[in-house]
MARLO-638517 format. One line per field, with one value per residue (C-alpha): residue number from 1; x negated, y negated, z negated. Coordinates in steps of 0.5 Angstrom, whole numbers, padded with zeros to 4 digits. Layout:
! MARLO-638517
resi = NUM | ...
u = X | ...
v = Y | ...
w = Z | ...
***
This chain:
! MARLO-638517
resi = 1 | 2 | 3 | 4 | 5 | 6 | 7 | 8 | 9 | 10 | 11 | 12 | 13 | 14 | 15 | 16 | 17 | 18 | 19 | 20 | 21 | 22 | 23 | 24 | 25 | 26 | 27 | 28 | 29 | 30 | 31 | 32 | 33 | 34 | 35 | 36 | 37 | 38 | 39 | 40 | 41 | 42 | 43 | 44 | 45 | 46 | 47 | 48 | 49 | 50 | 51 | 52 | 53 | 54 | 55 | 56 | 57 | 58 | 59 | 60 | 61 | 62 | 63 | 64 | 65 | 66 | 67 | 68 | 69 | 70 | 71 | 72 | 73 | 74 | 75 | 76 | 77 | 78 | 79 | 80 | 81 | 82 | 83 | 84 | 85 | 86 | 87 | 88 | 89 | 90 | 91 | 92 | 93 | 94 | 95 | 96 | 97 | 98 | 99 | 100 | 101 | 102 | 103 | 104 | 105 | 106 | 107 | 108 | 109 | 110 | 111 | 112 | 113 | 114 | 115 | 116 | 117 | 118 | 119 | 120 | 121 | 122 | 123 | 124 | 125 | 126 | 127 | 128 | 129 | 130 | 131 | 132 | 133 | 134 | 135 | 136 | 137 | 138 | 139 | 140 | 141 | 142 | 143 | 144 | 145 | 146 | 147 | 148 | 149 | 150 | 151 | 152 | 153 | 154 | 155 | 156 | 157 | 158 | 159 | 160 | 161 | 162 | 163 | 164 | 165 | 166 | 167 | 168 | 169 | 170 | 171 | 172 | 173 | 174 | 175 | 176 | 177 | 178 | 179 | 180 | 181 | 182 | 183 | 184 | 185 | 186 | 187 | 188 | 189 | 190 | 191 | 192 | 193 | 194 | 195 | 196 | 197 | 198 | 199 | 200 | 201 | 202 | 203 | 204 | 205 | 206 | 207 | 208 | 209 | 210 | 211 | 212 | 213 | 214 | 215 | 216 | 217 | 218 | 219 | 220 | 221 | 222 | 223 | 224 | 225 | 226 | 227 | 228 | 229 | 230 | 231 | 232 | 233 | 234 | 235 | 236 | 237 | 238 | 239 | 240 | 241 | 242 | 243 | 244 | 245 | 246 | 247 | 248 | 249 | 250 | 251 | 252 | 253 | 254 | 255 | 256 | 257 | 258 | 259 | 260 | 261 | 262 | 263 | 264 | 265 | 266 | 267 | 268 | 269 | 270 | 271 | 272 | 273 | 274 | 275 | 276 | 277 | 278 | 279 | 280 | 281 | 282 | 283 | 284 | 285 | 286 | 287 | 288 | 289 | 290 | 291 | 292 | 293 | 294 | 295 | 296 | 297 | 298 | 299 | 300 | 301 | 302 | 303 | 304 | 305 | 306 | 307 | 308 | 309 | 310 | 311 | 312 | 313 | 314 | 315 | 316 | 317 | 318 | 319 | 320 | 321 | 322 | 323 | 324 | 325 | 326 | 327 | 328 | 329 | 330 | 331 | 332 | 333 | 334 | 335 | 336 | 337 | 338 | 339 | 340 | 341 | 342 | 343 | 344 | 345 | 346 | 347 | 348 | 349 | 350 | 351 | 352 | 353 | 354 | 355 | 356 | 357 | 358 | 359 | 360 | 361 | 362 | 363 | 364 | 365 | 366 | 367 | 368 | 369 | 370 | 371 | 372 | 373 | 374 | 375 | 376 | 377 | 378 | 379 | 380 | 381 | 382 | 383 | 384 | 385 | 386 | 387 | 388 | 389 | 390 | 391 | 392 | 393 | 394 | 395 | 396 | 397 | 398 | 399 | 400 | 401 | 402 | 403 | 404 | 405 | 406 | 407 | 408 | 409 | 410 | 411 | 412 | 413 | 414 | 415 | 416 | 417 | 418 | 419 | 420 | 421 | 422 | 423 | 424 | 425 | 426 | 427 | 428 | 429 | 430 | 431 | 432 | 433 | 434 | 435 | 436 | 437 | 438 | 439 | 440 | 441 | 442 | 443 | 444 | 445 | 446 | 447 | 448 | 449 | 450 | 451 | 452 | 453 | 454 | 455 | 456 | 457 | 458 | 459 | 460 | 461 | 462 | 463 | 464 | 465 | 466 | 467 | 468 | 469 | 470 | 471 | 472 | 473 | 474 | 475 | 476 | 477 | 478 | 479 | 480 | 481 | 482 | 483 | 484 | 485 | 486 | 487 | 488 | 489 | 490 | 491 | 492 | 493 | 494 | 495 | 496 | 497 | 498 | 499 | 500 | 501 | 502 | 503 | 504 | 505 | 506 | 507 | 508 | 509 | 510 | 511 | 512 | 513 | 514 | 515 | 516 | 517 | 518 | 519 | 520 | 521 | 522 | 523 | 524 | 525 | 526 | 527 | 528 | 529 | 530 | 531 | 532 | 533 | 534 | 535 | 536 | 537 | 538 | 539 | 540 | 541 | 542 | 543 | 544 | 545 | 546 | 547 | 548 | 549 | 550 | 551
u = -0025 | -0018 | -0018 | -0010 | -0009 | -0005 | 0001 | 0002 | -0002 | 0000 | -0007 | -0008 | -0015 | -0012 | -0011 | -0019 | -0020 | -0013 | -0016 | -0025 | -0022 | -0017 | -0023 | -0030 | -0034 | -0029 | -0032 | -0029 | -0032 | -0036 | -0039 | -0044 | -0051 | -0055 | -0057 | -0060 | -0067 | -0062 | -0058 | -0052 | -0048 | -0051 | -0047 | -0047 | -0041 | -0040 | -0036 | -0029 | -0033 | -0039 | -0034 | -0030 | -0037 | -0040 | -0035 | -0034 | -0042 | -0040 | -0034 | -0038 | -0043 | -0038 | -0035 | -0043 | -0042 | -0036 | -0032 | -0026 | -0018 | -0014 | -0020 | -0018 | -0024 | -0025 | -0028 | -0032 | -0036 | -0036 | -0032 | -0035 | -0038 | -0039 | -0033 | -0028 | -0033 | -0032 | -0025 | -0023 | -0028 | -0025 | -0018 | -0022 | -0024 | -0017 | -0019 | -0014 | -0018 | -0016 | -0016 | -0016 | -0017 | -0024 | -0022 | -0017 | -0022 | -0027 | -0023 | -0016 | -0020 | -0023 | -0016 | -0013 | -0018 | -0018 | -0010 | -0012 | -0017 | -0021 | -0026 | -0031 | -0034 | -0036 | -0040 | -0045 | -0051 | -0046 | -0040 | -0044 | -0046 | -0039 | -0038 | -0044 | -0041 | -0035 | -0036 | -0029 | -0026 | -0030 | -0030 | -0028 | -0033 | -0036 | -0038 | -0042 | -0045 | -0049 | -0047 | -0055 | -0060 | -0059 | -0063 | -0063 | -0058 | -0058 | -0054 | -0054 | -0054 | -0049 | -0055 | -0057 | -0050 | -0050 | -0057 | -0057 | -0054 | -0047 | -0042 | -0034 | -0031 | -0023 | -0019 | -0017 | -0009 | -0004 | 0003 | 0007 | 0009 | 0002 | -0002 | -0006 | -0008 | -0007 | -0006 | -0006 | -0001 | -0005 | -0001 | 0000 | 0008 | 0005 | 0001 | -0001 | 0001 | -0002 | 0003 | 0003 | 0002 | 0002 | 0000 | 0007 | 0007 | 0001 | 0003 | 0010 | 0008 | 0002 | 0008 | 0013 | 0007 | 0005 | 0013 | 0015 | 0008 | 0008 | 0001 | -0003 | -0009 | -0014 | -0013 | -0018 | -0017 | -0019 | -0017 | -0019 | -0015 | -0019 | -0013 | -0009 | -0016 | -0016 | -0010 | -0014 | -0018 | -0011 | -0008 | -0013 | -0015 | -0023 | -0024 | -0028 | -0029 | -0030 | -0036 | -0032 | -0030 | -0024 | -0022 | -0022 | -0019 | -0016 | -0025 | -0026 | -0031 | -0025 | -0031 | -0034 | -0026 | -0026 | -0032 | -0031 | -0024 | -0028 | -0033 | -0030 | -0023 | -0020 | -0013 | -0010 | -0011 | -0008 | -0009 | -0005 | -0001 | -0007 | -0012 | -0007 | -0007 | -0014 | -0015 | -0009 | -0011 | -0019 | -0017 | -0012 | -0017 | -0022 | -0017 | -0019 | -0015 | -0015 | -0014 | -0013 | -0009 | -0003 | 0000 | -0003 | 0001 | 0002 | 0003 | 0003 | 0007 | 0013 | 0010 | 0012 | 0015 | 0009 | 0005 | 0008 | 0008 | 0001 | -0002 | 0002 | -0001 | -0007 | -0004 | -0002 | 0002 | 0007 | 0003 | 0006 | 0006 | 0010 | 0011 | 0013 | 0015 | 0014 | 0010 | 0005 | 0010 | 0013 | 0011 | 0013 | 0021 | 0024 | 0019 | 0021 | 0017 | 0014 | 0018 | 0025 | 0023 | 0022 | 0029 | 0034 | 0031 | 0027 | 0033 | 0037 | 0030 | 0029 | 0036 | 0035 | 0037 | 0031 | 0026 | 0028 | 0025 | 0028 | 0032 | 0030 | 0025 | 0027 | 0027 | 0029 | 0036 | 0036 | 0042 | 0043 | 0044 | 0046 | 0041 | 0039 | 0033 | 0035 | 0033 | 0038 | 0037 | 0043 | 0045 | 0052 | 0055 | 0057 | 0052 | 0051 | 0053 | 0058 | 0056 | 0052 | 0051 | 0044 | 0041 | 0036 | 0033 | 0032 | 0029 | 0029 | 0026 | 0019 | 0015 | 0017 | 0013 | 0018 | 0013 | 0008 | 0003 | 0004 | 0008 | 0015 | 0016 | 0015 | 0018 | 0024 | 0024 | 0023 | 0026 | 0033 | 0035 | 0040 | 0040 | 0034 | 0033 | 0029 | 0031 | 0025 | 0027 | 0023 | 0023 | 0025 | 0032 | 0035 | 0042 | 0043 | 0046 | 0052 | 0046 | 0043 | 0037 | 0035 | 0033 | 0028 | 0029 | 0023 | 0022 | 0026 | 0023 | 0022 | 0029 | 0030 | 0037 | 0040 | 0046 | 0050 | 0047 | 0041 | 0035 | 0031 | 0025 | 0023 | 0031 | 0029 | 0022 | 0023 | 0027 | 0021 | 0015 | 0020 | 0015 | 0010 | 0005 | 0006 | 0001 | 0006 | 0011 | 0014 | 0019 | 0018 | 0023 | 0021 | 0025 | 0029 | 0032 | 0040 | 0037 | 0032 | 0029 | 0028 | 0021 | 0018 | 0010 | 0008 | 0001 | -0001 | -0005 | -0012 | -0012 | -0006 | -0007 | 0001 | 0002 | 0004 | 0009 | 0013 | 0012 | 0015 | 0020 | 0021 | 0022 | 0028 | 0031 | 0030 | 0033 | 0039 | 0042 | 0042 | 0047 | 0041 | 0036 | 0041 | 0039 | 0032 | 0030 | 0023 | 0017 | 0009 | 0003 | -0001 | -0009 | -0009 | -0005 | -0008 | -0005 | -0006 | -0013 | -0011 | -0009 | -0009 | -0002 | 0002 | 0003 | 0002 | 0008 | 0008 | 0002 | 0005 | 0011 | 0006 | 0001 | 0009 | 0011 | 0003 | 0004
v = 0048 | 0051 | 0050 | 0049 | 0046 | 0039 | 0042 | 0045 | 0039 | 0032 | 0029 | 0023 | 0024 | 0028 | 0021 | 0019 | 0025 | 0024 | 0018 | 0021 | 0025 | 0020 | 0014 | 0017 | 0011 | 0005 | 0001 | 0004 | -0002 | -0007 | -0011 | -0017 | -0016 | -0023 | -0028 | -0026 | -0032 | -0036 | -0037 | -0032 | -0028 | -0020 | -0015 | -0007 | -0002 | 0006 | 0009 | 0013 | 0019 | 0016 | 0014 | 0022 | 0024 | 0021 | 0022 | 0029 | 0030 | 0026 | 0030 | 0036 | 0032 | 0030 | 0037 | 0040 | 0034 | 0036 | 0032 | 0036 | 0036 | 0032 | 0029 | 0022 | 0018 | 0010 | 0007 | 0000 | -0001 | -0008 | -0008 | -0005 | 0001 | 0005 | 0004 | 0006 | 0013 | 0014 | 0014 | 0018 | 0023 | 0023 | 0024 | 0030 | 0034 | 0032 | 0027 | 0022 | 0014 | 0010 | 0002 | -0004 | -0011 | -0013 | -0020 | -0018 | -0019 | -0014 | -0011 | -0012 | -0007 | -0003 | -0002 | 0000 | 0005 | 0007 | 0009 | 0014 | 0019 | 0019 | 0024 | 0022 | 0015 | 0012 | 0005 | 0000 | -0001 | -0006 | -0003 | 0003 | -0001 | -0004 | 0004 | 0005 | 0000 | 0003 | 0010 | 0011 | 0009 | 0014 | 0020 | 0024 | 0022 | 0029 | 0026 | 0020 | 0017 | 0011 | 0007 | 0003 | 0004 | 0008 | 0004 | 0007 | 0013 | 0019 | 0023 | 0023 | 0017 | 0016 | 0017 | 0023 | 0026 | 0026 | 0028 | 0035 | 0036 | 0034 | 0040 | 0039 | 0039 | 0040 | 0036 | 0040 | 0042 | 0037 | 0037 | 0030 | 0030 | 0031 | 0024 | 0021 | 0015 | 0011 | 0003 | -0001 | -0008 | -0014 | -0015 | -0023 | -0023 | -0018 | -0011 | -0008 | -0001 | 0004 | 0006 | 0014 | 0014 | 0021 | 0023 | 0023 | 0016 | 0014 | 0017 | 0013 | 0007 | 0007 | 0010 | 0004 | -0001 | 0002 | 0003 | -0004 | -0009 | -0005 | -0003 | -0001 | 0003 | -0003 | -0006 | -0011 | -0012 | -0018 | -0015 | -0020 | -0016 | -0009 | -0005 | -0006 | -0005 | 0003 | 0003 | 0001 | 0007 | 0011 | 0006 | 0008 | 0000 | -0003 | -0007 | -0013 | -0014 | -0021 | -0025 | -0027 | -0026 | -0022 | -0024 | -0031 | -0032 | -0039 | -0041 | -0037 | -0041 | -0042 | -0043 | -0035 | -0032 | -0035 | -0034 | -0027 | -0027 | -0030 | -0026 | -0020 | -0021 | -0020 | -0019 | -0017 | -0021 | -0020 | -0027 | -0028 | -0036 | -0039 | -0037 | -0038 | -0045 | -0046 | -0044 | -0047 | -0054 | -0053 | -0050 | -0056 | -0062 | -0057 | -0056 | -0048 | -0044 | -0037 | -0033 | -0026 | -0025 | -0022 | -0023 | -0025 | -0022 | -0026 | -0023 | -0024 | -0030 | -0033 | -0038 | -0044 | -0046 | -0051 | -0046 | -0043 | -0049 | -0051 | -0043 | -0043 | -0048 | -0044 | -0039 | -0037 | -0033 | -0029 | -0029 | -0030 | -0030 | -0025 | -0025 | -0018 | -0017 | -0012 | -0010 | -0005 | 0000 | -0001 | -0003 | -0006 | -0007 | -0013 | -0017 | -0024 | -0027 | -0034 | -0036 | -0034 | -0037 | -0045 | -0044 | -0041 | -0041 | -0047 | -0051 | -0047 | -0046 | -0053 | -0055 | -0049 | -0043 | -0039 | -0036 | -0031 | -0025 | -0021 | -0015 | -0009 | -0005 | 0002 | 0008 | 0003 | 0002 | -0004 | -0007 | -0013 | -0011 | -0016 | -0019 | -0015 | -0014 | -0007 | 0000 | 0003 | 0011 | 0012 | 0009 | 0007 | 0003 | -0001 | -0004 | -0007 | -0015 | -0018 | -0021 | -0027 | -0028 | -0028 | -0021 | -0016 | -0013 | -0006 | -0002 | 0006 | 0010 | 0014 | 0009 | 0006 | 0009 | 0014 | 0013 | 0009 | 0014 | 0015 | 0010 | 0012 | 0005 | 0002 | 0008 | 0006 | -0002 | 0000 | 0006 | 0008 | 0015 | 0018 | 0025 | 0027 | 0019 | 0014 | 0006 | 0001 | -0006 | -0010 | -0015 | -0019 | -0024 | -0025 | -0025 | -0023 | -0026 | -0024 | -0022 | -0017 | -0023 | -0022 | -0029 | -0028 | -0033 | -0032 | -0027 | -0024 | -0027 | -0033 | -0035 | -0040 | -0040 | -0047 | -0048 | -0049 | -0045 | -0040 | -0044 | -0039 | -0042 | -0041 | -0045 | -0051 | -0051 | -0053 | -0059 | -0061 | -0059 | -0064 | -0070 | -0071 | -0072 | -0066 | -0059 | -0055 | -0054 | -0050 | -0049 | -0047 | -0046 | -0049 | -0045 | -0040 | -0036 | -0039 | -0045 | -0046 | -0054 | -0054 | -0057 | -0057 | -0057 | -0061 | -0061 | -0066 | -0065 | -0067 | -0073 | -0076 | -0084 | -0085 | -0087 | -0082 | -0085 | -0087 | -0080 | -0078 | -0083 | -0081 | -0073 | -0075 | -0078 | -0072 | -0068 | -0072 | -0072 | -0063 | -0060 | -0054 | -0059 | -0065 | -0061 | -0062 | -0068 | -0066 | -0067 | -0066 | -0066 | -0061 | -0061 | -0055 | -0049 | -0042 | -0037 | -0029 | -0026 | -0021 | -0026 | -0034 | -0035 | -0033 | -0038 | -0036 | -0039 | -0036 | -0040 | -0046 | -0046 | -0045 | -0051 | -0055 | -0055 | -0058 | -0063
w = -0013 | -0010 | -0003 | -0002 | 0004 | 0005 | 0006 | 0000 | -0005 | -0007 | -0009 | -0006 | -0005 | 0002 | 0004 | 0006 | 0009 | 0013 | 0015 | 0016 | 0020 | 0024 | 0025 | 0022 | 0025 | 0023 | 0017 | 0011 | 0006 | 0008 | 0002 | 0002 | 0000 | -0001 | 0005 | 0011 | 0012 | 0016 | 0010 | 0012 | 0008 | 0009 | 0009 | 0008 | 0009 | 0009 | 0015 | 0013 | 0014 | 0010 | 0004 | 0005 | 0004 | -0001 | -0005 | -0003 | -0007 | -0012 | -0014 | -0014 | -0019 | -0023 | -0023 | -0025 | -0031 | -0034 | -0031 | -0029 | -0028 | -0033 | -0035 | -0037 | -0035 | -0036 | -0030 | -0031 | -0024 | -0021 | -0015 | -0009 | -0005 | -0011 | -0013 | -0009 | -0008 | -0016 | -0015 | -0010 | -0013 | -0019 | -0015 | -0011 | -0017 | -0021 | -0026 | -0028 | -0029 | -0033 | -0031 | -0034 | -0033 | -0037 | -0036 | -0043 | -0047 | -0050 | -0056 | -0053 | -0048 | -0053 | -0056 | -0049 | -0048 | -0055 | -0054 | -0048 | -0052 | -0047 | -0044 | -0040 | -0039 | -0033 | -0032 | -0032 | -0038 | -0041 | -0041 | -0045 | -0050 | -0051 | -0051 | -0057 | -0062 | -0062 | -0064 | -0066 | -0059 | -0056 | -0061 | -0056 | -0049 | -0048 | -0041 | -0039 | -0034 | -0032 | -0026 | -0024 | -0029 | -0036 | -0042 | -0049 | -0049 | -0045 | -0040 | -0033 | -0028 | -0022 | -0017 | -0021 | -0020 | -0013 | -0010 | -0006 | 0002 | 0003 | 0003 | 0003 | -0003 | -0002 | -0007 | -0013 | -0013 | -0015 | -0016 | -0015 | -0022 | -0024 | -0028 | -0023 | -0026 | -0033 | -0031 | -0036 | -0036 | -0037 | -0043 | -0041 | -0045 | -0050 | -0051 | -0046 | -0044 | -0040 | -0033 | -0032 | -0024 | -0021 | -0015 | -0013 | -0013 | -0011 | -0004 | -0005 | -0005 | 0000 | 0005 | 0002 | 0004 | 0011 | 0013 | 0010 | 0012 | 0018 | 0017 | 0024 | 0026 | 0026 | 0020 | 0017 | 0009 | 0005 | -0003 | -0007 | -0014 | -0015 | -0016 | -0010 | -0006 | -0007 | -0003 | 0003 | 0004 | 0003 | 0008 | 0014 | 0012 | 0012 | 0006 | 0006 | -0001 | -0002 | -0006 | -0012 | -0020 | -0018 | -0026 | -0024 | -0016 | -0018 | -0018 | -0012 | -0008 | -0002 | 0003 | 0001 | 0002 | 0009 | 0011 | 0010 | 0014 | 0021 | 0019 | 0020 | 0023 | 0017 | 0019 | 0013 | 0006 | -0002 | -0005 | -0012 | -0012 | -0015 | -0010 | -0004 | -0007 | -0007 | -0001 | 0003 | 0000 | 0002 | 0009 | 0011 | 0008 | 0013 | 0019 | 0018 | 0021 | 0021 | 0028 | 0026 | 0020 | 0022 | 0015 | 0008 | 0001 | -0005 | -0010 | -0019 | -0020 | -0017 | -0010 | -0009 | -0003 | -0002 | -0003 | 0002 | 0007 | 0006 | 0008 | 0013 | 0018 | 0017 | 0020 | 0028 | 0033 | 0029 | 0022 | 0017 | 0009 | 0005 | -0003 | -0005 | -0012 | -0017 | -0023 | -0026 | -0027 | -0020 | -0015 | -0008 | -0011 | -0007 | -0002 | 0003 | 0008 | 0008 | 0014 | 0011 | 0004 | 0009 | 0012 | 0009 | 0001 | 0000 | -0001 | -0006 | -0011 | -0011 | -0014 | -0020 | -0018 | -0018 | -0013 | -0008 | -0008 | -0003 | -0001 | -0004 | 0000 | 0002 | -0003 | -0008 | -0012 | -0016 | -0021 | -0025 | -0032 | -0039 | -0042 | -0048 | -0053 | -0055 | -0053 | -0048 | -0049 | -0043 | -0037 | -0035 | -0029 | -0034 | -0036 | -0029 | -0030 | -0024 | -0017 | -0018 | -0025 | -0029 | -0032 | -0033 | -0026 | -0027 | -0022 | -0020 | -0015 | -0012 | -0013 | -0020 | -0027 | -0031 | -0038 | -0041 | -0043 | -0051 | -0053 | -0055 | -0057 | -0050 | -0047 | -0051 | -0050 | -0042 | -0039 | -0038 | -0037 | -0032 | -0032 | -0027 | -0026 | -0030 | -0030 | -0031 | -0035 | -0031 | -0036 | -0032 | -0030 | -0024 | -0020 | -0013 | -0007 | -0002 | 0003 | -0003 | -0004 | -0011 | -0014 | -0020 | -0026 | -0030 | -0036 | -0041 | -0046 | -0044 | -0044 | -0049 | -0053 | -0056 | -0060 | -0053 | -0047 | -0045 | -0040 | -0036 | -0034 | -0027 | -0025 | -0030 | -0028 | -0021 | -0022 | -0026 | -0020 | -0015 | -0018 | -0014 | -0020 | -0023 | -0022 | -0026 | -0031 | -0037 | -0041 | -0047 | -0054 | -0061 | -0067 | -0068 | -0061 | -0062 | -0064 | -0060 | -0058 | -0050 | -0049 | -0041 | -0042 | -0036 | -0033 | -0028 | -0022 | -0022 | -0018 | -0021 | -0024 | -0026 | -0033 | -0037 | -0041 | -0034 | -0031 | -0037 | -0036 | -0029 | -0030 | -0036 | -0030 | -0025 | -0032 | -0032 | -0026 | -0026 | -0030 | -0030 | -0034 | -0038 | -0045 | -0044 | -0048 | -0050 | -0046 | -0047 | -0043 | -0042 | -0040 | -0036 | -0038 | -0040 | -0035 | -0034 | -0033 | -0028 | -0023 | -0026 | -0024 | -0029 | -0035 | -0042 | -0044 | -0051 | -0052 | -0050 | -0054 | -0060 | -0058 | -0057 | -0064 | -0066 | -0060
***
């Protein structure tokens, strides 16, 4: 163990003892545990000095058991208690956690984990049976614990490792450039990548996050995606983990996520634009309203401004709906509140000229570049494209990724060099207003390129979503790129009882009148469109243009 002081480490690990030793009483985490007799939700919870404690014997554990500084471990714990523990235990000792999204699928995930050369393997009995039958991805394991009860094979368990008396365990010395975490892409627009974050990041984004949001000393969180959780014990913020398949928030049951936010006074809530949705349309069929949230953020898709409206009658006092954009590799970039989305952007996004975004936060220096699909080894101001036109959002600063780990081709698709700087390709398109604003189009690849003109998908999809039948719409390319037929995929709201043949013609006549849309004369229904796993908001558009071409 090293005993530096703070002053001259950067781990991140030093931010919950910051925050044990500033509110050692308040919650921590607080997670459900079954029902009392009277058919309430049971609660359990760790205290910030319980939770620095905790993982102040487990990283001693882990260090006993071999788990050590730049051991790259895979984490597979459900959400919970135990795993905010395990993680800022493996911070304390130096360890680097490898994360991915389990939603993926089992082999793209074993893929993922496979790519980073693991050493030591942390899960539950499933995730070690996975482990088991793929002996080739974990050649390299020489460490591996079981969280719960161990079945058939050896090595210690999560219990085991942490018996004996507490005594502090001062986290290992860290530079800012040091790896701290691998985390992988969802892989929603194709293969999934491993974002380097070192310590110097991470600690940049939780200072981004509190000076932005203006996070204060009582905080309530209501996470409901695991990875942006881990930033509440950091942030001085009580999580309240919700009783939900954090794979799956779009079939969040809207009463738990509720309950939990009046149960608790949440007054802090992450909530991707399908569970912000559910939820928004179930709270004013109830006329719930949500007293102590300060502020909800969304986060993973464009939200639409309906959305918007909708949450925000749930809302009161000064609370408002925030819609940061960023991605895995760099994050918060832009951000916008719902009430300036209302009344000054609201109008713009319905007549095709993208979604507002936001001005960049600080810390960031963000520039739109012409479209390419090619490497670009070097930066140059001439690549910034003029005031008001459509280009790649590229992005620099403190908190942006500056590799993906061992994959010099995604590094080449997607990083810039400038001299002691690294541009991210967000692989996004948008252009800027005259306030700085960025309105974001869609992705890169996404955009579909005809004979005459390129469509991008987030301005034509708009015009479209004005139907009041229509959920949701995707424009999609059948063919070559260049001579690319434009086809909107269109999925109906579930209670929907017009034909569809006059819909269709109805949406021909809403396309014609917008110089945006008049090339699209292609339209398929679709039954329910396949989405992202990490947050069920993005559309999987590469799947649908698939579907298109055999329907």
């Amino acid at each position: 163990m090293n005993d530096s002081g703070r002053d001259h480490c950067a781990n991140v690990a030093w931010r919950l003892k910051a925050a044990a030793a500033r509110t050692p009483y308040q919650k921590a985490v607080i997670e459900p545990c079954g029902e009392t007799p009277g058919g309430l939700v049971a609660y359990r919870h760790v205290t910030f000095r319980q939770l620095d404690k905790a993982s102040d014997r487990l990283a001693a554990g882990f260090e006993a058991a071999g788990i050590s500084a730049g051991a790259r471990t895979v984490l597979m714990a459900p959400f919970g208690i135990d795993f905010f523990k395990i993680t800022f235990a493996l911070f304390k000792v130096g360890a680097v956690p490898v994360l991915v999204d389990p939603g993926m699928g089992v082999k793209r995930m074993i893929a993922c984990l496979r790519h980073t050369d693991p050493t030591a393997f942390i899960g539950i009995p499933k995730a070690h049976v996975a482990r088991l039958l793929n002996p080739k991805a974990f050649s390299g394991i020489d460490t591996h614990i079981t969280v719960g009860k161990r079945w058939f094979w050896r090595g210690p368990t999560l219990q085991s490792i942490q018996s004996g008396h507490h005594r502090p365990f001062q986290p290992m010395r860290r530079k800012s450039d040091d790896t701290a975490a691998i985390l992988f892409t969802t892989g929603s627009t194709g293969p999934a990548k491993g974002a380097v974050y070192t310590h110097g990041i991470f600690n940049s984004q939780i200072d981004s996050i509190h000076e932005h949001f203006k996070i204060g000393d009582d905080e309530i969180d209501l996470p409901t995606f695991p990875l942006f959780a881990l930033f509440d014990p950091a942030l001085g913020m009580t999580a309240v983990i919700p009783e939900m398949d954090p794979a799956r928030p779009a079939g969040a049951n809207p009463v738990n996520i509720a309950q939990a936010i009046l149960d608790h006074g949440v007054t802090n809530m992450f909530a991707s634009p399908a569970l912000l949705n559910r939820l928004g349309q179930w709270g004013r069929d109830k006329k719930i309203c949500f007293p102590t949230l300060r502020r909800v953020v969304s986060a993973g898709a464009p939200v639409s401004p309906q959305n918007i409206a909708v949450f925000s009658r749930l809302l009161t006092g000064g609370a408002d709906i925030h819609t940061p954009y960023g991605a895995t590799e760099a994050m918060p970039v832009t951000a916008i509140s719902g009430c300036e989305i209302l009344t000054q952007t609201k109008k713009r996004t319905e007549q095709g000229f993208g979604v507002c975004v936001g001005q960049p936060v600080r810390g960031i220096d963000l520039q739109i570049i012409g479209i390419s699909d090619e490497p670009i080894k070097t930066w140059s101001s001439d690549l910034i494209v003029g005031s008001g036109d459509i280009g790649e959002i590229v992005v620099t600063g403190d908190v942006v990724t500056r590799q993906y780990y061992k994959n010099e081709h995604a590094n080449a698709l997607h990083k810039i060099n400038d001299n002691t700087r690294i541009w991210h390709r967000m692989g996004d398109l948008g252009w800027r207003d005259n306030k700085d604003r960025v309105w974001f189009c869609g992705r890169k690849s996404h955009r579909v390129v005809t004979e005459k003109e390129t469509l991008f998908t987030i301005p034509v999809e708009a015009i479209f979503n004005q139907h009041s039948a229509v959920f949701r719409s995707a424009l999609v390319g059948v063919g070559e790129m260049g001579a690319q037929i434009p086809v909107i995929c269109i999925e109906l709201k579930p209670d929907s009882e017009i034909a569809e043949e006059n819909i269709a013609e109805e949406l021909m006549e809403l396309a014609a009148k917008n110089p945006v849309t008049r090339q699209i004369e292609e339209i398929r229904f679709h039954p329910g469109f396949p989405v992202d796993v990490r947050h069920n908001a993005k559309i999987l558009r590469e799947k649908l243009a698939v579907w298109a071409v055999n329907n």
